[in-house]
N, C-alpha and C positions, 0 to 999 in steps of 0.2 A: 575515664572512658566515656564518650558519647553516645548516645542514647539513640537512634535512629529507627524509628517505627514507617515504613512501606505499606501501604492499602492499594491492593492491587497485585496479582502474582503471575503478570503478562509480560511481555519484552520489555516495557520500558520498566514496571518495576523488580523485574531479575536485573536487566540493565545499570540499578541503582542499589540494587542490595549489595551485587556481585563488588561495584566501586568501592561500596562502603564497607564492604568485607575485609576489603583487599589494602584498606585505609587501619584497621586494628578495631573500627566502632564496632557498637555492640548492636546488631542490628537485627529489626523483626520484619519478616514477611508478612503478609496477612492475604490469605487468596480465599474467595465462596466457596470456590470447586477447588478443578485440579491445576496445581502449579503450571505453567502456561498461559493459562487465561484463556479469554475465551480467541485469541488467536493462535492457539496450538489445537484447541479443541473443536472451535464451531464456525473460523473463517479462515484465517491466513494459510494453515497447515494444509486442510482438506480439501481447498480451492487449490492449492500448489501443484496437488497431487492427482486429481481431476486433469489439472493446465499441462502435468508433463505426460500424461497419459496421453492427451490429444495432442500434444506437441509430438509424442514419438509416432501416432496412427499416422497424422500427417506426414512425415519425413519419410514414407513410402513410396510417396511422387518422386522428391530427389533422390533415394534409392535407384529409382528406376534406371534414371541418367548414369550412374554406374554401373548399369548393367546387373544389378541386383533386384530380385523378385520375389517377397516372403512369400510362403505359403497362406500363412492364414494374419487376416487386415482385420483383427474387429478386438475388441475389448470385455473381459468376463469381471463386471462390474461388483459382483460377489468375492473378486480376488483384488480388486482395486480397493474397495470400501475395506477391505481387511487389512489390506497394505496403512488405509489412512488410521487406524485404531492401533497398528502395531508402532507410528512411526507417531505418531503422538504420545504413544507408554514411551517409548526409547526418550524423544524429546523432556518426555515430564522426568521420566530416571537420570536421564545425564544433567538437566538443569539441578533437580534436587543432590544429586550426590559433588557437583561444582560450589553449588552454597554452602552444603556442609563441611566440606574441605576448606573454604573460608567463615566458619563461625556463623553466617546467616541461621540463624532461627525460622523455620516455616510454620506457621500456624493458619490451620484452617478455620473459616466461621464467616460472620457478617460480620464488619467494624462500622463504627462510626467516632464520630468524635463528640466529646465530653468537652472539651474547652479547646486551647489552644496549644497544649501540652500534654491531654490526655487522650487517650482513644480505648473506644468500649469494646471488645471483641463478643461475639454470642455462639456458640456451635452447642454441640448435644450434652454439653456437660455443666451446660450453664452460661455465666457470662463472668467478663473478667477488664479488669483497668490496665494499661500497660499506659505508663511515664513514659516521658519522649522528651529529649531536645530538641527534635525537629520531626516534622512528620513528612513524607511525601505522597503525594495524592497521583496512583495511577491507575484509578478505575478503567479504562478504557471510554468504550462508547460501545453503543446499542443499533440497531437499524431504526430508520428513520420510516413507517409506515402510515399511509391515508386509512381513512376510518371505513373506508368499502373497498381497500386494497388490502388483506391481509394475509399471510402462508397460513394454508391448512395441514402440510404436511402431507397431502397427496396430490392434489392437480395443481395448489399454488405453493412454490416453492422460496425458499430463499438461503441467502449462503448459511447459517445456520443448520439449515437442514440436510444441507448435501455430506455429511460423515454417513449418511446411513441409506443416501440412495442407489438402489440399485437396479435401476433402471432409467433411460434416457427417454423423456415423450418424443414421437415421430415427429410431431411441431410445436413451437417452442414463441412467447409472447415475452420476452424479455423487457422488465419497462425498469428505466432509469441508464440514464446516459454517463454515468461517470466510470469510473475505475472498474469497479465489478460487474458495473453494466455492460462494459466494454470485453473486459473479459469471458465471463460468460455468453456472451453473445458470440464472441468466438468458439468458447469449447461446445457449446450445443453443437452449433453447425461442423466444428468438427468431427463428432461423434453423430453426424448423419441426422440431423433433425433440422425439419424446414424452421427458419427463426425468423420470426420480425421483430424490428426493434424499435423501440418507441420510447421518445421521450418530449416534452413540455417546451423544452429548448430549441434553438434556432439551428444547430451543430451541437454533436456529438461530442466528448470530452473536453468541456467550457473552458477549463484551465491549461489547455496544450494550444500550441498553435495553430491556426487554421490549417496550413500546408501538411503538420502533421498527423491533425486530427482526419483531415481529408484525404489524403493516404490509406488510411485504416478503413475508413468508410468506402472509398471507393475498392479495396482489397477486399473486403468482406463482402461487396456487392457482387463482386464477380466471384464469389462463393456463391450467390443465390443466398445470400441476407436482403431481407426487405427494412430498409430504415426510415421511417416517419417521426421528421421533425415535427417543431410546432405542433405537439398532438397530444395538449394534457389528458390524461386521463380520470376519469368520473369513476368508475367504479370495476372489478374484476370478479366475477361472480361465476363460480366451478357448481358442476353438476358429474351426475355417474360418467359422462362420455369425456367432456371438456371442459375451458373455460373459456367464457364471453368478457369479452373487456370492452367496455364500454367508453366513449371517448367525449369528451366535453361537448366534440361540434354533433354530437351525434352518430356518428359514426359507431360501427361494431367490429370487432376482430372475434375471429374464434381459432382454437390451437387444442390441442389436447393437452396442453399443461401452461402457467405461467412461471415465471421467475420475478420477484422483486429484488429489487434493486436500487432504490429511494434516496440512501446516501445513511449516514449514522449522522448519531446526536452524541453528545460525552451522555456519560452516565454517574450520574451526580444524586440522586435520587434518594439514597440511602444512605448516604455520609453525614447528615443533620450540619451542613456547614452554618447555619446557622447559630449553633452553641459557639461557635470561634469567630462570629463576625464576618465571613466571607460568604461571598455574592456571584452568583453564577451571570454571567453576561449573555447574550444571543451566540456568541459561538463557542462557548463554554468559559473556563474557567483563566483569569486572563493574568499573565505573567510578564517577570521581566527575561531578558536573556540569560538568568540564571537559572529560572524556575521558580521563584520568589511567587509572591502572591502578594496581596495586599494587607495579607496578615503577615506579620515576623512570626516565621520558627513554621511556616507551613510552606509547603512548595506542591506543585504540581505539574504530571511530567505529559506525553505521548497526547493520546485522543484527548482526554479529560480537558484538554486547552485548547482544541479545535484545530480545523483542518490545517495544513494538509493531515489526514489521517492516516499514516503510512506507519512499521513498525521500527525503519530505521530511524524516523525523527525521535519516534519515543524512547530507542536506545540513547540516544545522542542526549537526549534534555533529560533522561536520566541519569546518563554517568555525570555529567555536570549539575545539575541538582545537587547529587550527595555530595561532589568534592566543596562544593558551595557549603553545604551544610555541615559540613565538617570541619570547613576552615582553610580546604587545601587550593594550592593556587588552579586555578583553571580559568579557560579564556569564555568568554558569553557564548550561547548558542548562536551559530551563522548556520540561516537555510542554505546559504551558498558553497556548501559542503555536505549536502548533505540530496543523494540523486534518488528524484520519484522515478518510478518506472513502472510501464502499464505491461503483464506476461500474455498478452496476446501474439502471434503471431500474420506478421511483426509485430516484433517489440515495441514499446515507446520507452524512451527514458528522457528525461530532461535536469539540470541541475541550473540553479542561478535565474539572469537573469532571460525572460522570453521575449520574443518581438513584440506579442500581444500584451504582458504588461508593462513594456517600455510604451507601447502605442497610449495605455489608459493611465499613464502616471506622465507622458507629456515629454516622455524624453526622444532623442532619438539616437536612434542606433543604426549599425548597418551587419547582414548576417551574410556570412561566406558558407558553401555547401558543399559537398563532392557524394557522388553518388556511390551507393554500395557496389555497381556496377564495375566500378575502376579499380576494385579489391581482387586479386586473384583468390581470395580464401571464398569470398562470395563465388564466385567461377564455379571451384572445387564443390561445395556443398549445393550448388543450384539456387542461390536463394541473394538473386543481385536486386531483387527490388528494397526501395527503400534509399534513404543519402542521410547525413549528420552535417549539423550544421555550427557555427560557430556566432554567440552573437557580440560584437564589438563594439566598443565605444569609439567614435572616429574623432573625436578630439583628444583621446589621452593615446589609443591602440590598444586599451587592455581587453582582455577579454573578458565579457560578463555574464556569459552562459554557454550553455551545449544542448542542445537537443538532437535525438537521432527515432529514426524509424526503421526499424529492419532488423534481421538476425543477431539475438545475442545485443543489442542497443544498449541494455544499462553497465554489461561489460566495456564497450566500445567507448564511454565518455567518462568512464570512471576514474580515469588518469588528472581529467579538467578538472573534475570534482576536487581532486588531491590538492590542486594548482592552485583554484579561482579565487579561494581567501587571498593569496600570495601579488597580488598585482599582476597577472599572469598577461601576457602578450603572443600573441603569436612567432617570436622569436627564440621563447622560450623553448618552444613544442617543434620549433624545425630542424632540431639538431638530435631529434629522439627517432630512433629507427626502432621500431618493436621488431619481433619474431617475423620471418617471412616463410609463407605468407600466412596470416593472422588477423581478422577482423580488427583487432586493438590498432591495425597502422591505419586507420580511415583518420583519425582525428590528425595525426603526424604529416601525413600524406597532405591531409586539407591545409594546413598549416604551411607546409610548402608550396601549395599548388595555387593557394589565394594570391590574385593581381594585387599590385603596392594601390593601385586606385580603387581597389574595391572594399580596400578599409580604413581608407585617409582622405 
């Protein structure tokens, strides 16, 4: 029986335990804290729950259009923050009692590695060697913080800290433009707080496409979002009242709270890779499509190997990880299965290939659209802004990406997702009627409704 040792006790490495359970190995967990990691505990989960909170305050507007009127519009943040501590026990008990039903061992402590085979565990009872055929590395990552931008836990915040806030500032300095920057900048102003949003960059969400990025931006602006590009920030400096953010050109903003937002780094820091020979690179730890390293008999899965940082990559390069490591057949990780998606309102979700990296890799493509607006299920719920897009190759017709903005979006492309390893064409997808009416027939619909010259 094979020896499989896990550092890291987050999605992607339950992800890899759960596989290698499910394979007969004999396999060790290893988590600091609590089973989860720090994305059940101190970002992915609490942020969820924060986003569906303000997704449902929201959906009182479209309420309206049906002729429905709640009585009472506001949020008791005391029973929210309980909600996020109750659903993260549930999340840590159903994970732990799933491992145990397949033989997973969980042990708690600090690991590191002793060679290339060994790894040290430390917790209150001392420290200890656990043997290993293979080891997989799925630390996660960490926030990415300036040395005059830091969370104090009262006026500067960051995802981290939000399991235990219970209260929203009346305005809001959101600085960093990606994923959570984006996010959060919507749940502030959902939950009634004036936000500006600030970031160093030229446009908002770098790795989405401009059309869709610019959707968002312009949507949250007509919320009363202030967004300042091009606007590095120098320093954020909180007092009894607020915080002053201080901006490279000069410039000052003041808010009665900030939020950071910066981006993550892996987090490698404590693993002593250097007893096994391996080498962290500038976006962390760099692999093949199996998970492999450049050491044999080590792998590493999710954040630890850099962006995209999302939790379903690190599921995905961890189930394949351990069948890799075990011996059993499985095919390489492809990002083109595998759909990012931003929980703002709208949604973004994207899988595959984008215009903007066909534009910086020098290929070209052509991308067909059909608006939310031509969906009767959008109709029904009020909520037609927004369109999905399809991006194709005009010399073969296959189709090499999805991107959508609007209601429900990373349900909406998940079918392409299913497809796009497959040589997928837009002939495939015209013979698919989904549920009517159902947000899922946008992609079917566009598949139909695209001109033969608009992708030949």
């Amino acid at each position: 029986m094979r020896k499989l040792v896990i550092i890291g006790g987050g999605p992607a490495g339950i992800a890899a335990a759960a596989e290698a359970g499910r394979l007969g190995a004999q396999v060790t967990i290893i988590e600091g804290e609590h089973l989860g990691g720090r994305a059940v505990w101190h970002s992915l989960l609490p942020s969820k729950v924060w986003l569906a909170a303000a997704d449902r305050l929201g959906s009182y507007g479209h309420d309206a259009l049906l002729g429905l009127h709640p009585a009472v519009q506001r949020i008791d943040f005391g029973a929210l923050t309980a909600r996020i501590a109750a659903l993260s026990a549930t999340t840590r008990d159903r994970h732990r009692a799933e491992l145990d039903g397949l033989g997973v061992r969980v042990q708690h402590g600090a690991a590191s590695l002793v060679d290339t085979h060994r790894v040290r565990v430390k917790d209150g009872d001392g420290e200890r060697v656990l043997e290993a055929d293979a080891v997989i590395l799925a630390t996660g990552s960490g926030p990415r913080l300036l040395p005059q931008v830091k969370p104090d836990g009262k006026r500067i915040l960051a995802p981290r800290l939000m399991s235990h806030q219970t209260a929203v500032p009346g305005s809001t300095i959101v600085l960093g433009a990606g994923v959570t920057g984006a996010e959060y900048a919507y749940l502030f102003s959902q939950l009634g707080a004036a936000v500006t949003w600030v970031t160093d960059l030229p446009e908002i969400l770098p790795v989405s496409d401009s059309d869709i990025s610019g959707h968002l931006a312009s949507t949250l602006a007509g919320r009363g979002v202030t967004i300042l590009t091009d606007s590095p920030v120098e320093s954020a400096i909180a007092d009894e009242s607020g915080v002053t953010v201080t901006l490279r050109d000069g410039r000052t903003l003041r808010a009665e709270g900030a939020f950071i937002a910066l981006g993550r780094i892996p987090h490698t820091a404590r693993l002593n890779l250097e007893a096994a020979g391996l080498a962290v690179g500038p976006a962390g730890i760099a692999v093949d499509g199996f998970g492999q390293t450049a050491v044999p008999g080590i792998y590493a899965v999710g954040d630890v190997t850099g962006p995209p940082m999302t939790a379903n990559k690190g599921m995905a390069q961890g189930l394949i990880a351990a069948r890799h490591a075990l011996g059993a057949p499985v095919a390489p990780y492809r990002a083109e299965g595998v759909v990012e998606a931003i929980y703002t309102e709208p949604q973004i979700a994207q899988v595959g290939l984008t215009e903007k990296a066909a534009a910086a890799a020098g290929q070209t493509v052509i991308a067909v659209r059909r608006d939310y607006a031509a969906n009767l299920k959008a109709h029904l719920t009020g909520e037609t802004g927004g369109f999905v897009k399809l991006v194709i190759d005009p010399a073969t017709g296959n189709v090499r990406g999805a991107a959508a903005v609007g209601s429900h979006a990373a349900d909406v492309i998940a079918a392409v997702a299913a497809l796009l390893p497959r040589s997928l064409t837009l002939d495939d997808l015209k013979p698919v009627f989904a549920g009517h009416p159902t947000l899922s027939e946008l992609v079917f619909d566009l598949a139909r409704w695209a001109r033969p010259e608009d992708t030949l």
